[in-house]
Backbone bond lengths (Angstrom), bond angles and torsions (degrees), N, CA, C in turn:
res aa  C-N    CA-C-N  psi(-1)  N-CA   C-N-CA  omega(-1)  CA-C   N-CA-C  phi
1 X - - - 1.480 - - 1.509 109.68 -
2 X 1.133 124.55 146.09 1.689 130.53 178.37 1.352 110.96 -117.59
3 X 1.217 99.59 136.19 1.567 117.16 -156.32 1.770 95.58 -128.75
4 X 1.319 130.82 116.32 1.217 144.42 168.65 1.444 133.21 -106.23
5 X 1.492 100.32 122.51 1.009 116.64 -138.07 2.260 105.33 -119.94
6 X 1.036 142.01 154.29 1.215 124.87 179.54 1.732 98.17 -147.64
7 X 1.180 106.25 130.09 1.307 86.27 166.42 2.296 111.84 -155.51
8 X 1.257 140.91 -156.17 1.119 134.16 156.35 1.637 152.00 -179.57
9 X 1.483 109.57 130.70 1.205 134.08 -167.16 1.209 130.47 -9.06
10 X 1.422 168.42 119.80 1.443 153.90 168.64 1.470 120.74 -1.36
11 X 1.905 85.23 -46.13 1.818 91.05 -170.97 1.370 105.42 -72.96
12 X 1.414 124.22 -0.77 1.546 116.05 179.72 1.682 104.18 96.68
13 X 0.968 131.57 -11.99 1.858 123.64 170.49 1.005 117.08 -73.15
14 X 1.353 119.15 141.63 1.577 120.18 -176.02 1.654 80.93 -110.73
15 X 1.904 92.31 152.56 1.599 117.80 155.82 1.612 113.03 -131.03
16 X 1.155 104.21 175.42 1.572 112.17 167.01 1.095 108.65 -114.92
17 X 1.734 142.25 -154.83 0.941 146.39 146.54 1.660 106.27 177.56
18 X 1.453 150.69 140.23 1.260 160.80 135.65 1.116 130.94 -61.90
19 X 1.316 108.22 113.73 1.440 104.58 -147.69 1.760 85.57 -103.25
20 X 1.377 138.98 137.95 1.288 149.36 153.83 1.725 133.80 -71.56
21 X 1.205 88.89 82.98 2.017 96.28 -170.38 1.504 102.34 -77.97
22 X 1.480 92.18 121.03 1.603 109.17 160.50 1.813 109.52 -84.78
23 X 1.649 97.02 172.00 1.410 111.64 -178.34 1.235 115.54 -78.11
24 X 1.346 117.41 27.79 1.957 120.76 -170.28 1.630 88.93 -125.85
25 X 1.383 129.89 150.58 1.442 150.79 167.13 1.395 106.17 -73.88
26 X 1.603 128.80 -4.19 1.845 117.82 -160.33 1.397 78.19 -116.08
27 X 1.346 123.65 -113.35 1.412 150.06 -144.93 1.373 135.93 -119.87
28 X 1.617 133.44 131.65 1.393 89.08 158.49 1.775 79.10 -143.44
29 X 1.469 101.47 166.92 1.448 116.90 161.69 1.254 147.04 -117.36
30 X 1.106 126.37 156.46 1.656 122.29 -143.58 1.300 125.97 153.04
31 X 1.364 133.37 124.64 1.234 142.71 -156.34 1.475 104.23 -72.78
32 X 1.632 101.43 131.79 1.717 107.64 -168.91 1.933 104.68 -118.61
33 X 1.172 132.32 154.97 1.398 123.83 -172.76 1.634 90.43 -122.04
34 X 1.889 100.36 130.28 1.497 107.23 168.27 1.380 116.45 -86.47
35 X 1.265 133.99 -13.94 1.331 135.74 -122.38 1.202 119.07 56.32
36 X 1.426 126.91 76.14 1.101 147.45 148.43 1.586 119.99 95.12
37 X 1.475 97.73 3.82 1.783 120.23 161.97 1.438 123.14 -75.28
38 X 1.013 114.96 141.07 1.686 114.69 177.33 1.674 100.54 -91.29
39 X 1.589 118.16 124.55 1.424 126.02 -179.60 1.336 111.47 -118.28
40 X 1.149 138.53 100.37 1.359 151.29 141.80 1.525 106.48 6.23
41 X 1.580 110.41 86.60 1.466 121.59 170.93 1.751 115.68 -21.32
42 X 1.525 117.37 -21.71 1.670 113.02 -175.90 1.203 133.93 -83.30
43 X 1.359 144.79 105.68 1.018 119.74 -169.11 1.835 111.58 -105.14
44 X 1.131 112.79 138.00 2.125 97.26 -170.34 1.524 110.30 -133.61
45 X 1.306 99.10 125.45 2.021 104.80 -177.60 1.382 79.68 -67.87
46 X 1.361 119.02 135.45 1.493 146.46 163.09 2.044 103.34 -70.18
47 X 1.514 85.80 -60.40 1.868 106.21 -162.73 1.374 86.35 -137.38
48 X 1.849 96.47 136.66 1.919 106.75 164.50 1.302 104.21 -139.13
49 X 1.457 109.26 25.74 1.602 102.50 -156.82 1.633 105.95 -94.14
50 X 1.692 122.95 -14.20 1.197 141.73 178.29 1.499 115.90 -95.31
51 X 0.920 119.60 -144.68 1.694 141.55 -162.51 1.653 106.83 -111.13
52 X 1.755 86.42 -28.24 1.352 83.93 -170.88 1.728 100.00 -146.97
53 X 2.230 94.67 145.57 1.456 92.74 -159.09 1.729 111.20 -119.91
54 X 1.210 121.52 140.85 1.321 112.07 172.35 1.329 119.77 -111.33
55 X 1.614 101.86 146.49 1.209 109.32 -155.20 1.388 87.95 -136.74
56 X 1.448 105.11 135.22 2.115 132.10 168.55 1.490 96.74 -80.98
57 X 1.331 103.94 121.18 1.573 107.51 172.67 1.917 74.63 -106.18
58 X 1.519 125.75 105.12 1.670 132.37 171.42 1.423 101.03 -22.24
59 X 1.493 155.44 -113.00 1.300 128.88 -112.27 1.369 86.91 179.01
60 X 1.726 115.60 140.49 1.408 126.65 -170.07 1.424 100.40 -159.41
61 X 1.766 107.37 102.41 1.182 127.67 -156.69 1.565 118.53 37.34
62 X 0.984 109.62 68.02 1.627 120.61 164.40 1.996 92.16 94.55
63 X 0.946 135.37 -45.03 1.652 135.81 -157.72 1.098 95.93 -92.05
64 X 1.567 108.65 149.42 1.240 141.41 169.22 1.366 118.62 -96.36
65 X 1.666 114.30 117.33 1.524 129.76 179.46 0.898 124.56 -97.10
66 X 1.431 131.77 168.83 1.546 129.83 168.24 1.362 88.84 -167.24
67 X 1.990 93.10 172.45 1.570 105.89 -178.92 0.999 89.34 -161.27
68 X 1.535 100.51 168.69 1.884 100.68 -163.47 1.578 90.49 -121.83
69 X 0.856 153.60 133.43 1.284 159.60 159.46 2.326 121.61 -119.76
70 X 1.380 100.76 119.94 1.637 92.40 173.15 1.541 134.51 -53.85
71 X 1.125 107.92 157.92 1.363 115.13 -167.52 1.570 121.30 -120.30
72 X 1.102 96.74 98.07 1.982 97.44 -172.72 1.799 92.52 -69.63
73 X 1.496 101.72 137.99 1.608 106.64 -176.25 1.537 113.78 -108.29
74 X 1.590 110.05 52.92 1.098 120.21 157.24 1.608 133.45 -98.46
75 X 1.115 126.05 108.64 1.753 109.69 176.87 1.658 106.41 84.15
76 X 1.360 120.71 2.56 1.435 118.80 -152.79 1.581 123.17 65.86
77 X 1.257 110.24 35.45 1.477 117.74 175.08 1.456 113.73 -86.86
78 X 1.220 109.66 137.19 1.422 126.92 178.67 1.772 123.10 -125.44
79 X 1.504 104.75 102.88 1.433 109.44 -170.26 1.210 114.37 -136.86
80 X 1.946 130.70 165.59 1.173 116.58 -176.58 1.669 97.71 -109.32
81 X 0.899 98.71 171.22 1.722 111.86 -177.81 1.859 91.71 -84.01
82 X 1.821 116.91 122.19 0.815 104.20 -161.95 1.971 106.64 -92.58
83 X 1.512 107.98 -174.40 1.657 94.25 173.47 1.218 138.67 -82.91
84 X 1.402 93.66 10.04 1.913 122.03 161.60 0.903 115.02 -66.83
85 X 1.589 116.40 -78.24 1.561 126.71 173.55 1.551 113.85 -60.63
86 X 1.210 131.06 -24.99 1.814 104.25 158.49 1.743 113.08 -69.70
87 X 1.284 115.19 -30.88 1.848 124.02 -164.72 1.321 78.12 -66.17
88 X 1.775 134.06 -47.17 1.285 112.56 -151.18 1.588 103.22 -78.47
89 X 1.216 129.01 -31.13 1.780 122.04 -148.84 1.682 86.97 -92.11
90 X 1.688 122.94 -22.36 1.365 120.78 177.20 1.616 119.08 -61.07
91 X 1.351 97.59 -43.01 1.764 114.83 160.28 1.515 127.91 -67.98
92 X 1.329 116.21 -43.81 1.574 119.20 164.40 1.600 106.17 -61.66
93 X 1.057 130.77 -25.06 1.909 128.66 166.52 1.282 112.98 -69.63
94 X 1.892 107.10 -38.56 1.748 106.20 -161.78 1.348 98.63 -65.88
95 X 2.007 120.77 -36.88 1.232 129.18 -162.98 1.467 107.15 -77.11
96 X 1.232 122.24 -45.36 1.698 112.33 -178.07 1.942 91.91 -71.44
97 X 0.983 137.32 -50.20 1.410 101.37 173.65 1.379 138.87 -20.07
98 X 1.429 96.95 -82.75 1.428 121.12 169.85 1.598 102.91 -37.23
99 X 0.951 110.08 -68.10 1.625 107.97 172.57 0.966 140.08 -12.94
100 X 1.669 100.59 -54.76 1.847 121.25 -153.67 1.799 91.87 -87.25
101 X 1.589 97.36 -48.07 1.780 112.10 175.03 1.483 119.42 -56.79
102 X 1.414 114.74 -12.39 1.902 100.44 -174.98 1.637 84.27 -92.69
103 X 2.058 121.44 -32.23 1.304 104.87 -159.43 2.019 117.25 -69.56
104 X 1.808 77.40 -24.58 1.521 87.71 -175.75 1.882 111.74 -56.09
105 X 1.343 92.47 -37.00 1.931 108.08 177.20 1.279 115.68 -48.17
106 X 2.025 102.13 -49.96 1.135 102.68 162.53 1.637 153.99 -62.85
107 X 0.820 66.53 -22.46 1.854 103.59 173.48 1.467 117.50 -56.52
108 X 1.508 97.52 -51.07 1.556 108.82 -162.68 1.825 97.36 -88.10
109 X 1.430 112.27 -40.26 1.421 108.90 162.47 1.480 123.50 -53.60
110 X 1.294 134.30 -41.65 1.305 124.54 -171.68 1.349 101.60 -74.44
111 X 1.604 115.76 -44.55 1.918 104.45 167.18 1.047 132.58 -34.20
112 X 1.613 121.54 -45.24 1.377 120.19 -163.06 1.608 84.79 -109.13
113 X 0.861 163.25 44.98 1.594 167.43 67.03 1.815 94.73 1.60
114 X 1.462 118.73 -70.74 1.168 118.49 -169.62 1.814 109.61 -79.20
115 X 0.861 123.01 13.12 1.696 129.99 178.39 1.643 84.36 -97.21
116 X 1.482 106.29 130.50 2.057 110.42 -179.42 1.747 89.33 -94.84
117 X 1.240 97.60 143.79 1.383 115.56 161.41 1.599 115.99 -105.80
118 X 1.214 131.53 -150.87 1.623 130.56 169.53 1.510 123.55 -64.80
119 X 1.504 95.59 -22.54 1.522 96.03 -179.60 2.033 114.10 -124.68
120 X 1.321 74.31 134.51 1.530 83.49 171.79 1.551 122.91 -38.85
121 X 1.561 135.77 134.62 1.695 138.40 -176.10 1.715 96.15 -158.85
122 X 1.484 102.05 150.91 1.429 127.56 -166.38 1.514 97.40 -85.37
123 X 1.110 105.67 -29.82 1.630 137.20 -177.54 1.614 106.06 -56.08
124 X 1.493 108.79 -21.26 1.825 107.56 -165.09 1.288 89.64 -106.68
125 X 1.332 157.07 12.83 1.304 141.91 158.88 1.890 102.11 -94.57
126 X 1.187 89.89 -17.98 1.599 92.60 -172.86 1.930 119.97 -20.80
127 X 1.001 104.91 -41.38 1.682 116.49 -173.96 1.265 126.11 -73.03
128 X 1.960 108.44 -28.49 1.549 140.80 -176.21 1.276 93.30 -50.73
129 X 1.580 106.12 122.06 1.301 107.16 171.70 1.961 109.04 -123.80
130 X 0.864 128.30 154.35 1.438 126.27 -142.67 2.143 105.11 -134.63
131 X 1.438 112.69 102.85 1.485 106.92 -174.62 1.617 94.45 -74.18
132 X 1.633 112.98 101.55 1.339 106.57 173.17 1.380 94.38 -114.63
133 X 1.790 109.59 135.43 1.407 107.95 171.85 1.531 128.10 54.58
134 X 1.899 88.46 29.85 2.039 81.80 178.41 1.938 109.76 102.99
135 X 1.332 86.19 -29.86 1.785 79.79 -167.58 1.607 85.59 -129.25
136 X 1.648 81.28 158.94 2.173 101.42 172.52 1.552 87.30 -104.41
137 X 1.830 85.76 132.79 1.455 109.40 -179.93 1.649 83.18 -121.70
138 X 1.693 87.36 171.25 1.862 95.03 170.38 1.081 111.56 -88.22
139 X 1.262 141.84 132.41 1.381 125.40 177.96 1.059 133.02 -34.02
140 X 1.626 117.42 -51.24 1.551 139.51 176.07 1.624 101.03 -44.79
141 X 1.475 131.07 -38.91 1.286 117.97 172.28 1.517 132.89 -71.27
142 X 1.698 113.68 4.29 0.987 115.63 -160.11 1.710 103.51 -152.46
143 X 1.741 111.42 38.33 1.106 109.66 -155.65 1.981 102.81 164.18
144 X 1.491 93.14 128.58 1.820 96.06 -171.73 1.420 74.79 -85.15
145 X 1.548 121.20 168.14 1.477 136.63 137.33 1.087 111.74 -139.82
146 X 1.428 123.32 153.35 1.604 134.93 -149.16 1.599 101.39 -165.50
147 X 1.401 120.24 159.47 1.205 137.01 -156.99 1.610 109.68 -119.16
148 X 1.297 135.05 45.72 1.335 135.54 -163.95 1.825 100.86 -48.22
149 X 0.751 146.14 -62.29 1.301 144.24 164.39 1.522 112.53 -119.46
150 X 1.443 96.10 168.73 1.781 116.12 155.77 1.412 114.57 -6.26
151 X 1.178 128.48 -54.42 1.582 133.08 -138.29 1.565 107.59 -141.73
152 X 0.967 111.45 12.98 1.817 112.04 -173.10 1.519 103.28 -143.11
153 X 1.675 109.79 158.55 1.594 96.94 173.50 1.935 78.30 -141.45
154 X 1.271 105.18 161.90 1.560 124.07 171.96 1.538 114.41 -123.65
155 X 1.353 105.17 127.79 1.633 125.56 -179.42 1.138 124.44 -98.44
156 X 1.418 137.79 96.07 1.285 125.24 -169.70 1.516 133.33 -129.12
157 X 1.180 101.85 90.95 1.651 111.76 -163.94 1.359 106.96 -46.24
158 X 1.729 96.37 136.93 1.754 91.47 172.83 1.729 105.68 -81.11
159 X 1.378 109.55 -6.58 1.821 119.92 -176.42 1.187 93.87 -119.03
160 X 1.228 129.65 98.22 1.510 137.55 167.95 1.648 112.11 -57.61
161 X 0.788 116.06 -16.39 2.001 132.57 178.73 1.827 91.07 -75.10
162 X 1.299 141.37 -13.21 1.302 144.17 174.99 1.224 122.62 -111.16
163 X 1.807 118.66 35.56 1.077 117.65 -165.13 1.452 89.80 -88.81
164 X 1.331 119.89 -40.47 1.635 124.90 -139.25 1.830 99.45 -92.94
165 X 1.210 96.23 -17.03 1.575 107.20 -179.84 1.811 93.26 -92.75
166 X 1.179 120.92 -30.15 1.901 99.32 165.46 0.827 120.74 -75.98
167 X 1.697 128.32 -36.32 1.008 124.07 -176.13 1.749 121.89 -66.05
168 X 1.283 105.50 -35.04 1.549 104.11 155.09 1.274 134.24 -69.52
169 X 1.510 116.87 -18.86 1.661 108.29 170.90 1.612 101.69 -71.10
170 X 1.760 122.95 -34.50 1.355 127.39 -170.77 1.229 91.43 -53.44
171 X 1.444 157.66 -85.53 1.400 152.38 -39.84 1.735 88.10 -166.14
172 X 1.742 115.48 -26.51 1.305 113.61 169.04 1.249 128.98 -91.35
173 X 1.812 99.62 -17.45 1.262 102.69 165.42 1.467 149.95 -50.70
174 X 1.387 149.77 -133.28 1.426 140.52 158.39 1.387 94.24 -143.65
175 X 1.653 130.49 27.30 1.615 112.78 137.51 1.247 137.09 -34.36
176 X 1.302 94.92 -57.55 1.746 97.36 -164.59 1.232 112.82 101.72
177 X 1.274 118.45 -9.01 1.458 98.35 178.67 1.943 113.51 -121.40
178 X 1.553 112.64 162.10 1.253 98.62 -160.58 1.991 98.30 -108.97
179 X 1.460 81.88 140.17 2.095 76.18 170.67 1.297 118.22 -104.04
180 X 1.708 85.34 159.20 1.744 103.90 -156.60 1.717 100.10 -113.18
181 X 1.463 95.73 79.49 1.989 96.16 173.73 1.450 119.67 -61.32
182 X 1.285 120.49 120.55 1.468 103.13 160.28 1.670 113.56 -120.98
183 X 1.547 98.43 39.91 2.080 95.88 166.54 1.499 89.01 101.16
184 X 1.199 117.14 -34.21 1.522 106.05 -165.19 1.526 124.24 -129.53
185 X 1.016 138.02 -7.01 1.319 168.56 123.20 1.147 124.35 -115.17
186 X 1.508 129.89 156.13 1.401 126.41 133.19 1.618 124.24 -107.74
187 X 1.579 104.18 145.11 1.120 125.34 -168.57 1.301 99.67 -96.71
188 X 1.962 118.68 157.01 1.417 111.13 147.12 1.430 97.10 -178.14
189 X 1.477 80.04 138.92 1.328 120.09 -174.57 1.503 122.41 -69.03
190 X 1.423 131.34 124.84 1.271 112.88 165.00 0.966 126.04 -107.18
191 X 1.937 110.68 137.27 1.097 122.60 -178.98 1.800 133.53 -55.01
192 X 0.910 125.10 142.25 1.273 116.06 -169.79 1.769 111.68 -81.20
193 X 1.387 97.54 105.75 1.774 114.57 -176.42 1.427 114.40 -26.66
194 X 1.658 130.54 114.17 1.019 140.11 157.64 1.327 112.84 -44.15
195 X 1.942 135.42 159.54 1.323 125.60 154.11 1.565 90.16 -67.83
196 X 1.557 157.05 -40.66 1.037 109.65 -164.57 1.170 114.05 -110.51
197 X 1.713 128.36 39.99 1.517 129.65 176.27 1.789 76.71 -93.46
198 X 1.184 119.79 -58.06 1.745 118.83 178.06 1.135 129.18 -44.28
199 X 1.311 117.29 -24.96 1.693 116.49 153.22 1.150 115.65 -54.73
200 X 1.463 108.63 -57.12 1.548 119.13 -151.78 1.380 98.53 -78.81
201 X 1.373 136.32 -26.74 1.883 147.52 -173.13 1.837 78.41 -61.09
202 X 1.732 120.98 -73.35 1.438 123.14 -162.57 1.440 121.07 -69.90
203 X 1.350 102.19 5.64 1.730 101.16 158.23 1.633 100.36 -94.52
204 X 0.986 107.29 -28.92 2.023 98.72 -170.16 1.638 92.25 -75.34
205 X 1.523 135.21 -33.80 1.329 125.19 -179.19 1.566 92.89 -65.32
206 X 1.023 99.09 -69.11 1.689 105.49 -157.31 1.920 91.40 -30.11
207 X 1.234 135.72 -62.51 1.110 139.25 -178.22 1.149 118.85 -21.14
208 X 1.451 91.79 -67.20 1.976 111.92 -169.89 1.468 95.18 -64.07
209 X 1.346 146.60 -36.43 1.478 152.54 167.25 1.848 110.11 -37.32
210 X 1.304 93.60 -62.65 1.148 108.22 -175.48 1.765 104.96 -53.32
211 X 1.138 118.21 -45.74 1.143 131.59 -148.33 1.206 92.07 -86.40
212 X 1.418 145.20 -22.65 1.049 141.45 -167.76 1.662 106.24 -85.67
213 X 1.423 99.16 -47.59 1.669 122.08 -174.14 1.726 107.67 -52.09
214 X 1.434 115.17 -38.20 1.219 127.08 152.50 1.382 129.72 -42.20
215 X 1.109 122.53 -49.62 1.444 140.86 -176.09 1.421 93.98 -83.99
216 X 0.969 134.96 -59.87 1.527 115.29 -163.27 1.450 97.43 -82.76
217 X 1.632 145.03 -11.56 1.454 135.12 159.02 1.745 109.01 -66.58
218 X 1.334 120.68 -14.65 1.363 119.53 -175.77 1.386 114.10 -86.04
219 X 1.824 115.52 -37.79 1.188 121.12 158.02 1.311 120.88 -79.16
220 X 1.006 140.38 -25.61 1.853 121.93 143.42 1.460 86.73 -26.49
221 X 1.349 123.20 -110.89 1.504 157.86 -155.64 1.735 80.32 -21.33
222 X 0.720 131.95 -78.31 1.392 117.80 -170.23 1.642 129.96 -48.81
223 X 1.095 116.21 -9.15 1.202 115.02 -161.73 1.799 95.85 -125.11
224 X 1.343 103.31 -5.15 1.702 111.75 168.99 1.183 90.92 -70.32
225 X 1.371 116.33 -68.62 1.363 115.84 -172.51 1.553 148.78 -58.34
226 X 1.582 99.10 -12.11 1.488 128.81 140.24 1.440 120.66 -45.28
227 X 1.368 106.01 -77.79 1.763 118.41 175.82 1.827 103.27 -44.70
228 X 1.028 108.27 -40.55 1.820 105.89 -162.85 1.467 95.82 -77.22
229 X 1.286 138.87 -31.57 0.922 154.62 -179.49 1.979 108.09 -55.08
230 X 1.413 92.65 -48.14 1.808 97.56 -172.23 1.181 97.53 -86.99
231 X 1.466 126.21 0.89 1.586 112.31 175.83 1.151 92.93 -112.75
232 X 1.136 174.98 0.20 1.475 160.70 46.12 2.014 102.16 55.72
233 X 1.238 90.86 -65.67 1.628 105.27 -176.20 1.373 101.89 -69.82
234 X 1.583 129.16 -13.10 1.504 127.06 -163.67 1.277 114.92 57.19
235 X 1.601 117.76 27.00 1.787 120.34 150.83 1.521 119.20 -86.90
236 X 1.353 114.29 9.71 1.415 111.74 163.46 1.679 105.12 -150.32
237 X 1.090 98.35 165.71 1.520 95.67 177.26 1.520 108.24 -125.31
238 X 1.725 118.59 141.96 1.508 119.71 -175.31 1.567 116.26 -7.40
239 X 1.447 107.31 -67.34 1.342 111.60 -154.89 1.958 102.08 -74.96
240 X 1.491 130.14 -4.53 1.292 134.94 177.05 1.646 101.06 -91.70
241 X 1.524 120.96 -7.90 1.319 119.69 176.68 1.347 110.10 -85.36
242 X 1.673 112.24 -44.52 1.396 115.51 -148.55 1.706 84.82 -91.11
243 X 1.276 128.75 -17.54 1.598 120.68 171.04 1.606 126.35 -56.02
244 X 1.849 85.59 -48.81 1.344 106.16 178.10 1.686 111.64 -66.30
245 X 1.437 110.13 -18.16 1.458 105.20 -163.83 1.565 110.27 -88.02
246 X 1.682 104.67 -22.99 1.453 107.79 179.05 1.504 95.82 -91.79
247 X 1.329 151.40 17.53 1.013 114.92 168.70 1.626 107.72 -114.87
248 X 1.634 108.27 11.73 1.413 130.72 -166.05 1.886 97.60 -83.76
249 X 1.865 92.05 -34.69 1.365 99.79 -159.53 1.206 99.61 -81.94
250 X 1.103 122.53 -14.92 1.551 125.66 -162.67 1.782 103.12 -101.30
251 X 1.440 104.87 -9.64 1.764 89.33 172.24 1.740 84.20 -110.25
252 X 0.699 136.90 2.66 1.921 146.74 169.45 2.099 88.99 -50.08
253 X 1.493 91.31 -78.42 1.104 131.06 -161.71 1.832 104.55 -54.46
254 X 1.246 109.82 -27.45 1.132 136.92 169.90 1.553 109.64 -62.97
255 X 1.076 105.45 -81.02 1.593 106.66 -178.19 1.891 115.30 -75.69
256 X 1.049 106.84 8.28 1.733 112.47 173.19 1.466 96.43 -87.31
257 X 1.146 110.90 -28.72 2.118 108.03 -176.06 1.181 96.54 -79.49
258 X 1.457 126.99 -29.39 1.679 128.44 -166.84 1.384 96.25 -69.71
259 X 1.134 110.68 -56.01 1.676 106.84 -171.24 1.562 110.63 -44.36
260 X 1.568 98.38 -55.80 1.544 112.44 -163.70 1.614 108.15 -48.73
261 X 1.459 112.38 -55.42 1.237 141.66 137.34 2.335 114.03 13.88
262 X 1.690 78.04 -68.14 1.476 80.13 -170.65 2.096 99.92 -96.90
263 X 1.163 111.89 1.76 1.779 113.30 -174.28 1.551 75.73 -85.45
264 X 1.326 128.74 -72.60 1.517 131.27 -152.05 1.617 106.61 -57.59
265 X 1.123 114.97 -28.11 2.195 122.42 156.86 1.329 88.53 -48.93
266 X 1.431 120.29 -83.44 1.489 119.44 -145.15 1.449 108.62 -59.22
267 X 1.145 114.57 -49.22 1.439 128.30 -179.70 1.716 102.22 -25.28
268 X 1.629 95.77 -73.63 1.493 122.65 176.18 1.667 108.79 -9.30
269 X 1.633 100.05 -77.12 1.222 131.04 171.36 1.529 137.74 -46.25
270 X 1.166 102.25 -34.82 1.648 119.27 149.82 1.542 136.05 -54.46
271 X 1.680 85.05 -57.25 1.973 92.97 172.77 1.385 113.88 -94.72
272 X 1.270 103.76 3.53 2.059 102.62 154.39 1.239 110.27 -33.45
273 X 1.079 116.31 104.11 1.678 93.79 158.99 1.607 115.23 -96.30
């Protein structure tokens, strides 16, 4: 395998040279080309006892070189981590970022989905979860709901034997509103929003906001600790961390407006009157 290397002299000249690793941990010898330097046919693992190995490329115009290159610890194999496999594990991080941050977005939207605003949505039972038969189901799996007007929503068990068990998940919930069984659906009405049921709705957003802003500061935090990790391994070097780290902060910074973004919708929607 050839391992390339650059480095330079007192007098200020830079060379290169490729150094040729055999399948042995000691030595091997053999004429190497600097560009136009004379290199000391020897090449010698110094240390193999780590992760990582140094090797004397002998003498290039009077000075003595070396380079440190990693060591896969198979068979006595000695290789570097190439610029594929760092581009790739740098990209498998960028992608679970991005990832974790659109779900967190999502997240915080389907919550305030179930926060009621002025108008009636199928969308605000969304969370209702239902002890049918031993287990909590979602309601929506066990039940059409529909929007007959503005101000009302309709519940309609496809198992009419689960009326009395919705009507108690409704009634335990933190809607606010009460259902009206008559054997065959339940109905319910929404009440017309107090100024201070609307305070109290934009402290539970403000919450879920908060809570989100958290989660996407934890995945930053996680993915710092990824990057620090490959420079640890010597697949990045300081200054490829602190690059990567400002541009981490800046899609961070990115999805913190998104959130804000979708609180300042809901907000909107709340003090509608």
């Amino acid at each position: 395998m050839a391992v390339s290397f650059s480095t330079t002299n007192p007098a200020g000249s830079k060379f290169q040279a490729k150094i040729l690793l055999s399948l042995s941990d000691s030595y091997q010898r053999g004429p190497y080309c600097a560009k136009g330097h004379s290199v000391s046919p020897n090449v010698r693992c110094l240390s193999s006892a780590s992760s990582y190995v140094k090797l004397r490329v002998g003498t290039v115009n009077g000075f003595s070189k070396s380079v440190i290159v990693k060591q896969q610890k198979r068979a006595g194999f000695v290789r570097c981590a190439t610029i594929e496999e760092i581009e790739a594990e740098k990209a498998s991080i960028e992608k679970d970022v991005k990832s974790r941050m659109e779900k967190t977005i999502e997240s915080v939207r389907y919550n305030f989905n179930s926060i009621r605003t002025g108008r009636s949505s199928t969308s605000m039972l969304d969370k209702i979860e239902v002890e049918y038969y031993g287990s909590p189901v979602n309601l929506k799996s066990i039940a059409q709901i529909s929007t007959p007007d503005a101000n009302s929503l309709l519940v309609q068990p496809y198992d009419k034997s689960s009326l009395k068990v919705i009507e108690k998940a409704i009634v335990s919930s933190d809607l606010g509103m009460t259902p009206n069984n008559d054997g065959e659906v339940i109905r319910l009405i929404l009440p017309q929003l107090t100024s201070e049921r609307r305070k109290e709705l934009l402290k539970v957003v403000a919450k879920q906001v908060e809570e989100g802003k958290v989660a996407i500061r934890n995945i930053r935090r996680d993915a710092l600790k990824a990057y620090e990790k490959l420079e640890k391994e010597k697949k990045l070097s300081e200054d490829n961390v602190k690059d990567l780290s400002s541009d981490l902060q800046k899609l961070t910074d990115e999805y913190m407006k998104k959130i804000d973004s979708v609180y300042k919708q809901k907000e909107k929607e709340l003090l509608k009157v």
